[in-house]
C-alpha positions as CSV (number, residue, x, y, z in Angstrom):
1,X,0.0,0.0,0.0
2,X,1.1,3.5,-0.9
3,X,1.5,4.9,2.6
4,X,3.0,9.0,0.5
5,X,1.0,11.6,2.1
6,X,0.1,9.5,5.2
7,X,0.0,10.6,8.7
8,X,-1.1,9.2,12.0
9,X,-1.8,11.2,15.2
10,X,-4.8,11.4,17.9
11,X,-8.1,13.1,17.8
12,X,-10.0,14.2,20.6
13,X,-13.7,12.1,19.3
14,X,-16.0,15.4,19.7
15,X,-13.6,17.2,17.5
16,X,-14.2,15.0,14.9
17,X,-16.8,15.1,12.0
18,X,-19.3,12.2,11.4
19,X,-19.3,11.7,7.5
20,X,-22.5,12.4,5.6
21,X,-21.3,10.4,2.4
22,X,-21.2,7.7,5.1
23,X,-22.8,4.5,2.5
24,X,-24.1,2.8,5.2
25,X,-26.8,5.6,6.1
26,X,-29.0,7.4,3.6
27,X,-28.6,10.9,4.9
28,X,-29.1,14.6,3.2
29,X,-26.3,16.3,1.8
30,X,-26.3,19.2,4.6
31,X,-27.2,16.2,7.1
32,X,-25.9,17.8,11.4
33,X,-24.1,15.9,12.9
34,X,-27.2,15.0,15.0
35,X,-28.8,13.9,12.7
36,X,-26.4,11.5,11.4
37,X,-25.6,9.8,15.0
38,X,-29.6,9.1,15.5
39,X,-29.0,6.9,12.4
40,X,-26.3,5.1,13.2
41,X,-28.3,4.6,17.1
42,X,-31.3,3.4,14.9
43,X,-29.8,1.7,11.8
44,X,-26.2,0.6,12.3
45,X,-26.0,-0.8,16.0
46,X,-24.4,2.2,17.7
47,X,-26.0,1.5,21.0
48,X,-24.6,-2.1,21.4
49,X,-21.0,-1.0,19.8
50,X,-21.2,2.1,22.7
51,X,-22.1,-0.7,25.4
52,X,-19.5,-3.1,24.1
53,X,-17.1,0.0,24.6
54,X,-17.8,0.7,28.2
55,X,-17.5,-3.3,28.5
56,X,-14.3,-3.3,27.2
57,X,-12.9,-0.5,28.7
58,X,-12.0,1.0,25.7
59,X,-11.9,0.4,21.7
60,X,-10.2,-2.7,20.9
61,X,-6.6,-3.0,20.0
62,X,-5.6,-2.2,16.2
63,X,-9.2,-0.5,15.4
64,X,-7.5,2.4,14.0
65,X,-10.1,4.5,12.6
66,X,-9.3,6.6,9.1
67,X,-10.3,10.8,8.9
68,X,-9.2,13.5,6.3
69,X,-9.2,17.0,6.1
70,X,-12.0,18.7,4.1
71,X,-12.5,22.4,4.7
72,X,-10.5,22.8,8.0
73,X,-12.1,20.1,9.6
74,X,-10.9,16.1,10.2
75,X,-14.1,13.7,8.3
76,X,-14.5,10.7,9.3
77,X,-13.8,8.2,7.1
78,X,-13.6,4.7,8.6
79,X,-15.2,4.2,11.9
80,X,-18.2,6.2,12.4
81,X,-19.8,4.1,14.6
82,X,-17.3,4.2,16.6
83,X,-16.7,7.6,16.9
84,X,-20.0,8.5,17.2
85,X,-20.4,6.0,19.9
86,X,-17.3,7.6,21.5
87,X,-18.9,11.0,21.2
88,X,-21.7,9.7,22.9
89,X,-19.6,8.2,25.6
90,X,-18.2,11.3,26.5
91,X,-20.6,13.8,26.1
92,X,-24.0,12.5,26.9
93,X,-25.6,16.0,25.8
94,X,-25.1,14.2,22.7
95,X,-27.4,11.4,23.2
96,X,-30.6,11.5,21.3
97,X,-33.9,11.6,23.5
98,X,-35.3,8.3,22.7
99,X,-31.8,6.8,23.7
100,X,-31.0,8.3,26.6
101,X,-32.5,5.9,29.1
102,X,-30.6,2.5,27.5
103,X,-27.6,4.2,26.6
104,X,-24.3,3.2,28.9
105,X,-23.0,5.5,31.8
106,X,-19.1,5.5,30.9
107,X,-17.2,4.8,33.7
108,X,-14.1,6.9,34.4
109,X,-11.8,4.3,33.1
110,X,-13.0,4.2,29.6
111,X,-13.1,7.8,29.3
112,X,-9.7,8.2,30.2
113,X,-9.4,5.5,27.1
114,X,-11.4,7.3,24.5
115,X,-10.6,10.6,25.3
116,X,-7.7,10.6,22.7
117,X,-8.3,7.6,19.8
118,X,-5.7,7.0,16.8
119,X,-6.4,7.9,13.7
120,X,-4.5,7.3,10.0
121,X,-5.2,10.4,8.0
122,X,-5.6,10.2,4.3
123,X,-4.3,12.8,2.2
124,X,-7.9,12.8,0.2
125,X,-10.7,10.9,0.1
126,X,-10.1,9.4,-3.2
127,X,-6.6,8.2,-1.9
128,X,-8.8,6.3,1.4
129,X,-11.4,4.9,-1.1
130,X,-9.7,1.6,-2.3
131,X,-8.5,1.1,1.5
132,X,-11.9,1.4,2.4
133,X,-13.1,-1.3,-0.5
134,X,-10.5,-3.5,0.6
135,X,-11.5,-3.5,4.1
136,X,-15.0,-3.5,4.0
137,X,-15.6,-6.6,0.9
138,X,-12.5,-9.0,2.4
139,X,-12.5,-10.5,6.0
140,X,-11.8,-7.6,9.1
141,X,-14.2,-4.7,9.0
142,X,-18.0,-5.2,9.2
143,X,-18.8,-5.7,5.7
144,X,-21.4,-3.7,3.5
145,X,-24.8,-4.5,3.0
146,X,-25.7,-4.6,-0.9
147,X,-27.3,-1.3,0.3
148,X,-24.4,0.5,0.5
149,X,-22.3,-1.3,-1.6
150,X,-25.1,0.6,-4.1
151,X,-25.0,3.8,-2.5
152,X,-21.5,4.0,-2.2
153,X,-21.1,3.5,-6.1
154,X,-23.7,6.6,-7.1
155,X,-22.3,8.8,-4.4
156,X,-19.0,8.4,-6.0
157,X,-20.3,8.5,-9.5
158,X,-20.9,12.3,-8.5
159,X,-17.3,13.0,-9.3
160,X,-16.1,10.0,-11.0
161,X,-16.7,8.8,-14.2
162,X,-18.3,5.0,-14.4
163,X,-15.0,3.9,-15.5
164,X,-13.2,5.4,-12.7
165,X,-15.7,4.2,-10.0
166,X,-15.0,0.5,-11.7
167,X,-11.2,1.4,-11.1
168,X,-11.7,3.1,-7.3
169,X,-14.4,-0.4,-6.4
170,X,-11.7,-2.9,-8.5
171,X,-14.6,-3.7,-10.5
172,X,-15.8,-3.9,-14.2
173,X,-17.7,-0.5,-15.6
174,X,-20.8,-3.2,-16.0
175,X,-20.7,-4.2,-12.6
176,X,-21.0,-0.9,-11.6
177,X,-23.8,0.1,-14.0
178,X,-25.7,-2.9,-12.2
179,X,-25.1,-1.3,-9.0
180,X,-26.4,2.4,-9.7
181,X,-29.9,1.1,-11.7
182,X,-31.0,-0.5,-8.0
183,X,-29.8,2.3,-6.1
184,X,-31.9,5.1,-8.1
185,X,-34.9,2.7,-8.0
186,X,-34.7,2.0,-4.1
187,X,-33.8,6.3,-4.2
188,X,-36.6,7.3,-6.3
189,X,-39.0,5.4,-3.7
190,X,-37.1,7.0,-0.9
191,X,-38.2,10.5,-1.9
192,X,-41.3,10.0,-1.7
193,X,-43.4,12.4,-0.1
194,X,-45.7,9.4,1.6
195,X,-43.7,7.6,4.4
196,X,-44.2,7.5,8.0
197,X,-41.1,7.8,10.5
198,X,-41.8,3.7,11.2
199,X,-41.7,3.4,7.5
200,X,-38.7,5.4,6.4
201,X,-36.7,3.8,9.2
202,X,-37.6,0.0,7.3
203,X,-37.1,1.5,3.7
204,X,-33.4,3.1,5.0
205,X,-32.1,0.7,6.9
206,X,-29.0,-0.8,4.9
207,X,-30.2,-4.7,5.2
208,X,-33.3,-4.2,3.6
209,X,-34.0,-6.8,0.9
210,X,-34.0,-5.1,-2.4
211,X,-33.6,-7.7,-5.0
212,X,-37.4,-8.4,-5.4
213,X,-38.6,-4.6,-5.4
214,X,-35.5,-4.1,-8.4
215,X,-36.1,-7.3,-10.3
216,X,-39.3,-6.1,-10.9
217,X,-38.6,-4.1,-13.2
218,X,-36.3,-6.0,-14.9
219,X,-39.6,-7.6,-16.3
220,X,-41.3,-6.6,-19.5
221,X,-44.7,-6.2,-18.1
222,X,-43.5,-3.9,-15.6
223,X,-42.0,-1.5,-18.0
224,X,-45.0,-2.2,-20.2
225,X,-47.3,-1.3,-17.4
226,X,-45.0,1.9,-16.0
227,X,-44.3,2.8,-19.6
228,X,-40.8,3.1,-18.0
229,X,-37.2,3.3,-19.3
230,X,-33.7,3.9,-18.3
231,X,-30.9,7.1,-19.3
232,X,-27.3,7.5,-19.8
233,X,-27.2,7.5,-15.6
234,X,-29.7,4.6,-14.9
235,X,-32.4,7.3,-14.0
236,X,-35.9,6.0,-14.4
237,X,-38.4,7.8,-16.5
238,X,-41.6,7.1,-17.2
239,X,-44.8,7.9,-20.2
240,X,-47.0,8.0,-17.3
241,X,-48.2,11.4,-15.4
242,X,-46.2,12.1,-13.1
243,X,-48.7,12.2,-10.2
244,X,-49.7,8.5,-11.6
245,X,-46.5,7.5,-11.7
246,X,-45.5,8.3,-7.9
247,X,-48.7,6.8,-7.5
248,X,-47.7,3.1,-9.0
249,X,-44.3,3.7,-7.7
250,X,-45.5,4.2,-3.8
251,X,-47.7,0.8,-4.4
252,X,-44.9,-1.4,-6.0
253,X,-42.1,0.1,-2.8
254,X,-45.2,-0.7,0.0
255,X,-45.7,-4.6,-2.0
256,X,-42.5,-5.4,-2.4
257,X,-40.5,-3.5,0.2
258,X,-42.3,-3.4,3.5
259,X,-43.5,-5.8,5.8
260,X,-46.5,-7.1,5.7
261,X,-47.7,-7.8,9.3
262,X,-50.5,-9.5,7.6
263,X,-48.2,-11.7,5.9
264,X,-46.3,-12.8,8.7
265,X,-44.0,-9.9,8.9
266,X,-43.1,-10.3,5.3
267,X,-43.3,-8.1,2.2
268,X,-47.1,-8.4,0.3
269,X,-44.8,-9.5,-2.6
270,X,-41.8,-11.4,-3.9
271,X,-40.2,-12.4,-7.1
272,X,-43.0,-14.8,-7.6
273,X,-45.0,-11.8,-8.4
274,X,-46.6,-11.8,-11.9
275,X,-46.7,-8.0,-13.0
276,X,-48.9,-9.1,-15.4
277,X,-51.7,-9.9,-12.7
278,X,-50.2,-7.3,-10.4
279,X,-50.6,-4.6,-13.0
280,X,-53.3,-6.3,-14.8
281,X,-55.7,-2.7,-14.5
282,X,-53.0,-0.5,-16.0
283,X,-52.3,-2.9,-18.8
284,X,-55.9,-3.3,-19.9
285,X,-56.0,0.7,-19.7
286,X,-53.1,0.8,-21.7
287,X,-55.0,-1.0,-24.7
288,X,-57.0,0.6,-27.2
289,X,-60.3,-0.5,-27.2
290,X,-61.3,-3.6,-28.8
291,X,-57.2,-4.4,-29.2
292,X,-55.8,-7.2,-27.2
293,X,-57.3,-7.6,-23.5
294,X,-59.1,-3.6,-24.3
295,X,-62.6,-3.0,-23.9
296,X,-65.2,-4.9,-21.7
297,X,-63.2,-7.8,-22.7
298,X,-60.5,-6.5,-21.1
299,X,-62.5,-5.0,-18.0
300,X,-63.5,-8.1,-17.4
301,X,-60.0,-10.3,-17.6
302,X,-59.2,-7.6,-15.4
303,X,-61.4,-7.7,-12.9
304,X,-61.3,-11.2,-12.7
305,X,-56.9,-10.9,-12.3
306,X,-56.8,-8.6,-9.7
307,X,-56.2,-9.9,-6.9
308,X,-54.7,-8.2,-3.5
309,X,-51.3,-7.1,-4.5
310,X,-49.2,-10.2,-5.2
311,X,-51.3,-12.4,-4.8
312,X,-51.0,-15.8,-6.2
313,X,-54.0,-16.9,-8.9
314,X,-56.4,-19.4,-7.1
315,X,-55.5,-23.2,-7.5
316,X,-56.2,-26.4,-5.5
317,X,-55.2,-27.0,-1.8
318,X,-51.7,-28.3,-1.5
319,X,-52.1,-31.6,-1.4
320,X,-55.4,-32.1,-3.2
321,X,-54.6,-35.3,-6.4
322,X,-53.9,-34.5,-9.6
323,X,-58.1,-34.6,-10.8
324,X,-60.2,-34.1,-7.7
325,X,-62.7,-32.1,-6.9
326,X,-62.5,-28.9,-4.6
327,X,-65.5,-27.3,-2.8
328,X,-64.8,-23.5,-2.9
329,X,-64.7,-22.2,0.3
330,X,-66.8,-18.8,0.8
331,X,-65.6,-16.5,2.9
332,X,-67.6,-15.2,5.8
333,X,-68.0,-11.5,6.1
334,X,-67.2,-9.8,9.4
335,X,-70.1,-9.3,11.6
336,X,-67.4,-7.0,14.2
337,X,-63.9,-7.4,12.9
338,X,-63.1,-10.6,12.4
339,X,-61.6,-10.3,9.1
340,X,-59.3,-7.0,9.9
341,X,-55.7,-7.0,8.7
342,X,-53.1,-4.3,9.3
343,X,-51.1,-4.0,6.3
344,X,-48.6,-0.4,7.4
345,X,-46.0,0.2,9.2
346,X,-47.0,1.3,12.2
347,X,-46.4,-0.9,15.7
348,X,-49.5,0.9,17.4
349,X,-52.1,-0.2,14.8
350,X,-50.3,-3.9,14.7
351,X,-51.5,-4.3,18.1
352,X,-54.8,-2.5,18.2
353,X,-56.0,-4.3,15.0
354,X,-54.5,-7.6,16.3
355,X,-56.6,-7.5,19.6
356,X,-59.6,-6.2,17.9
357,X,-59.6,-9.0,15.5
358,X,-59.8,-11.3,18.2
359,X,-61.7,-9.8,20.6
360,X,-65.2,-11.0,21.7
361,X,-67.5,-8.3,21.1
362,X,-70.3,-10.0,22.7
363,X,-69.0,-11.3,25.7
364,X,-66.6,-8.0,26.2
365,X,-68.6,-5.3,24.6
366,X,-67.1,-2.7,27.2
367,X,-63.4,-3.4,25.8
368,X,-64.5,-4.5,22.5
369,X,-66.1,-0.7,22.6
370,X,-63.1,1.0,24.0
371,X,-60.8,-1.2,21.5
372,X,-62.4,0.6,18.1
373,X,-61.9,4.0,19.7
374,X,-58.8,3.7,19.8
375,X,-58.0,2.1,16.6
376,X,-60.7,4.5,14.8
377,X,-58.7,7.2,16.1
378,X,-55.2,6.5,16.0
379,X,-55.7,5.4,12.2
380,X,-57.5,8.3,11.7
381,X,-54.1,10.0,12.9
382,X,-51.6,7.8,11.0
383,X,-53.4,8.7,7.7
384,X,-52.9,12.9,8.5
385,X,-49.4,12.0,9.4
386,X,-48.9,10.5,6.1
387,X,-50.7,13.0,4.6
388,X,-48.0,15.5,6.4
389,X,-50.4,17.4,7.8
390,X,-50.7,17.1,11.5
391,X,-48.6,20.4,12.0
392,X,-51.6,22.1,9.8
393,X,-54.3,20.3,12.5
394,X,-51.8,21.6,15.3
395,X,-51.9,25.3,14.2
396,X,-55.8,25.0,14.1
397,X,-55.8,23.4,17.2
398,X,-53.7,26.5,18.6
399,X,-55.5,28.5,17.3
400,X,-58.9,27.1,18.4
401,X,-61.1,27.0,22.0
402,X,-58.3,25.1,23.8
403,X,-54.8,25.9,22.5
404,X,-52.2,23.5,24.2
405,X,-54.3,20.8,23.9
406,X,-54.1,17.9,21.8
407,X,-57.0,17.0,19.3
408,X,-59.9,15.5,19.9
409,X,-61.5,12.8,18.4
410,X,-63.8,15.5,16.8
411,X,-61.1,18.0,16.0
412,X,-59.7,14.7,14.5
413,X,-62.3,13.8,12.2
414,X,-63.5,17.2,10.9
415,X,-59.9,18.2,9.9
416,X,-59.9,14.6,8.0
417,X,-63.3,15.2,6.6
418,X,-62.2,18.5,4.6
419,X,-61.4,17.4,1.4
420,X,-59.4,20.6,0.6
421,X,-56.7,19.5,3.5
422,X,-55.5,16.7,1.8
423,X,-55.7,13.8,4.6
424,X,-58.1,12.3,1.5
425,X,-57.4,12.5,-2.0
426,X,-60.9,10.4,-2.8
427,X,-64.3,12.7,-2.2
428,X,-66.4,9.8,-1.1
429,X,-64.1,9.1,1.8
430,X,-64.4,12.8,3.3
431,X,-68.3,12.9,2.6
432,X,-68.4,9.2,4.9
433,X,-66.3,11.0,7.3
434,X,-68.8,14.0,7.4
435,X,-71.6,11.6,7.6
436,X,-74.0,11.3,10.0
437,X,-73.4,7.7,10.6
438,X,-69.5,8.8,11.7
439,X,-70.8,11.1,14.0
440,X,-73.3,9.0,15.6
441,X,-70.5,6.1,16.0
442,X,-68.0,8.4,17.7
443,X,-70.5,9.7,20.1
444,X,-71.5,6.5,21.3
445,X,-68.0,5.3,21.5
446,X,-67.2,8.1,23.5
447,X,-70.1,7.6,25.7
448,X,-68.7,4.1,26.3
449,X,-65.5,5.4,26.8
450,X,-66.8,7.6,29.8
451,X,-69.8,4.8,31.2
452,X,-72.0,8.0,32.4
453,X,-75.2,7.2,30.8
454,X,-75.3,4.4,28.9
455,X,-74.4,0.7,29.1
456,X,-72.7,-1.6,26.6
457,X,-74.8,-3.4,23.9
458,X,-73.2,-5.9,21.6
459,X,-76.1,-5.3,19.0
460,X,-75.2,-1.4,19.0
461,X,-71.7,-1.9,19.1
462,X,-72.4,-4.0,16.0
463,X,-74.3,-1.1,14.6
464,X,-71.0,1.2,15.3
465,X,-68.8,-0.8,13.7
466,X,-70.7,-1.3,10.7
467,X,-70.5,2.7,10.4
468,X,-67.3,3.1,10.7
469,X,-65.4,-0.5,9.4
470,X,-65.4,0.9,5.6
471,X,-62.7,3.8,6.9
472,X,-60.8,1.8,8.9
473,X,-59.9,-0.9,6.3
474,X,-58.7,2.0,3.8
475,X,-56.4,3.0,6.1
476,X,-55.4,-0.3,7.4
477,X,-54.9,-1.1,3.5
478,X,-52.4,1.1,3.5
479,X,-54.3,3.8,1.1
């Protein structure tokens, strides 16, 4: 190894700089430094390395960590976790909230350790990079995910050519184009204006399982469907509007990259996936009438092929011999909510939908009651946090009768209802809101929720549900 331009010396860990272009962690540009340490605690095992630490008195022998100087200040280069959880260590100012209660008191032995670390500094990043290949895709350092292994390659296509990246990764210029294509697909999902903080935290972290939600659209259909192709810098582009395109491209990340808790924790769908069925509406809309699958022909193949995203087409029981008959089973509709599946990202609505699923309405109509309140109302609040608009709700709230206060159930729904603030992009959806039926539902639920005047009757609660099931489910579905 060229060691010209080389130089070793310590570093106090708070005076050095965490590093945004850090490919383990999808980060903005002008990322703090606070900002990048909460997603090394949440995504790259900080808090266990900073506990490991304090066991250990100390970082571990020969863990020399790699910085250079970029406008006046030493980047990290190799070992950010570290040195964040060093930072950490020393200063627990620096501690995010949530963290603060699990992370490690250092004792006064490690922080006589830690309070100077070693560092190798590189004369420029370009001289670190095929150190930094070397150690993290051969035995020593903790290897990258494919992940990063992606994001590292566009992030240094931004002032390398292909051919250079190829020559910086030890790689072929083809190896490198198949590296970038995945990267702006997973990236182009990423900026989408839809996630929750549950579900961003899934879609960034650097293990995700990409290779289904990419191979997709390596098949025909799908770039039939999407009307999608590729330029010079493996950007995707699509003949679709661009509202409709988002659109398709939201559904396809949700199927294919988040889990499902529905499915046992498991993404809707997987390379099995036929975007033929799975697109099987934008194909037939695609056709010209009366060409192909078009017209009521078409409507109907349609109709009959969509299935709930990825599903498989119906067939026989395992097991059932080659030949024999199958009685269709007919499913039962849900008299409370025995049918209801939770298909976001969000822990609180796993657990509320689980329990209300199984719950006995009849012989527990008080809890059963007390149950759908809360799952009306805290999907009714993940859908105008989607929507990024519970700040607006928040300023009307401060401005309202009882500033300070959070919202009520009321506040909740006539906010939602509004189909000028956005929490519903579908008409009929803010009119059922609006309804009557809504309102009489939530008063009774919050009579039950109080006991004052009434007492619980399964038949009502029956009623209630009924009312408001139809909302529920659309935001359960993950619309």
């Amino acid at each position: 190894m060229a060691t010209a331009g080389w130089t070793s010396r310590d570093f106090d860990p708070k005076k050095l700089q965490l590093d945004n272009q850090n490919p383990r962690i999808e980060v903005e540009e002008g990322a703090t430094q606070d900002q990048i340490r909460l997603k090394l605690l949440d995504l790259e095992d900080a808090l266990e390395l900073a506990r490991g630490i304090e066991r250990n008195g100390g970082l571990f022998y020969g863990e020399r960590i790699i910085v250079v100087e970029e406008a006046n200040k030493f980047v990290v280069l190799e070992g950010n976790r570290r040195v964040a959880a060093c930072q950490m260590l020393l200063d627990p100012s620096l501690v995010p909230s949530k963290y603060k209660t699990r992370f490690p008191q250092v004792s006064a032995a490690t922080k006589r350790q830690i309070k100077q670390i070693a560092a190798d500094v590189s004369p420029s990043r370009a001289t670190a990079e095929p150190i930094l290949t070397k150690r993290h895709t051969e035995q020593g350092a903790k290897p990258w995910s494919p992940v990063a292994k992606m994001r590292r390659a566009v992030r240094l296509l931004a002032s390398h050519s292909i051919d250079q990246v190829a020559q910086v990764l030890g790689t072929s210029a083809s190896q490198v184009k198949k590296l970038i294509k995945p990267y702006r697909l997973l990236k182009f999902a990423l900026d989408l204006n839809c996630w929750t903080a549950d579900e961003r935290r899934v879609l960034e972290d650097e293990k995700l399982k990409t290779n289904p939600y990419t191979r997709f659209f390596t098949l025909q259909k799908t770039k039939e469907a999407l009307k999608v192709h590729f330029d010079e810098d493996q950007n995707i582009i699509s003949g679709l509007t661009s509202a409709k395109f988002k659109k398709e491209m939201e559904r396809v990340a949700r199927d294919f990259l988040l889990p499902d808790p529905a499915n046992s924790g498991k993404p809707r769908c997987d390379t099995r996936t036929d975007p033929a069925v799975y697109f099987a509406e934008l194909l037939t809309d695609a056709q010209p009438d009366g060409a192909g699958n078009g017209g009521a022909a078409g409507a109907a193949a349609a109709a009959a092929a969509k299935p709930t995203a990825g599903a498989q087409a119906a067939g026989k029981p395992a097991g059932t011999p080659a030949g024999a008959a199958t009685q269709p089973q007919t499913p039962k509709a849900s008299v409370f909510f025995e049918n209801l599946q939770c298909h976001v990202q969000e822990d609180i609505l796993i657990k509320l939908s689980s329990e209300l699923r199984s719950i006995n309405h009849i012989k527990m109509p008080v809890a059963a009651s007390l149950l759908l309140r809360a799952t009306f109302e805290c999907a009714l609040v993940y859908r105008i946090r989607k929507a990024r608009k519970w700040g607006e709700l928040m300023k009307q709230q401060k401005q309202g009768k009882q500033p300070g206060r959070d919202p009520a159930l009321s506040d909740i729904i006539a906010f939602a209802s509004v189909h000028a603030n956005g929490v519903f992009l579908e008409q009929n959806m803010c009119k059922t809101l609006a309804s009557g039926t809504t309102k009489a539902a939530k008063n009774y639920l919050d009579a039950m929720t109080h006991m004052k005047f009434q007492e619980a009757d399964p038949q009502t609660l029956v009623s209630v549900a009924n009312n408001i099931r139809a909302i529920i489910k659309y935001i359960l579905d993950g619309n």
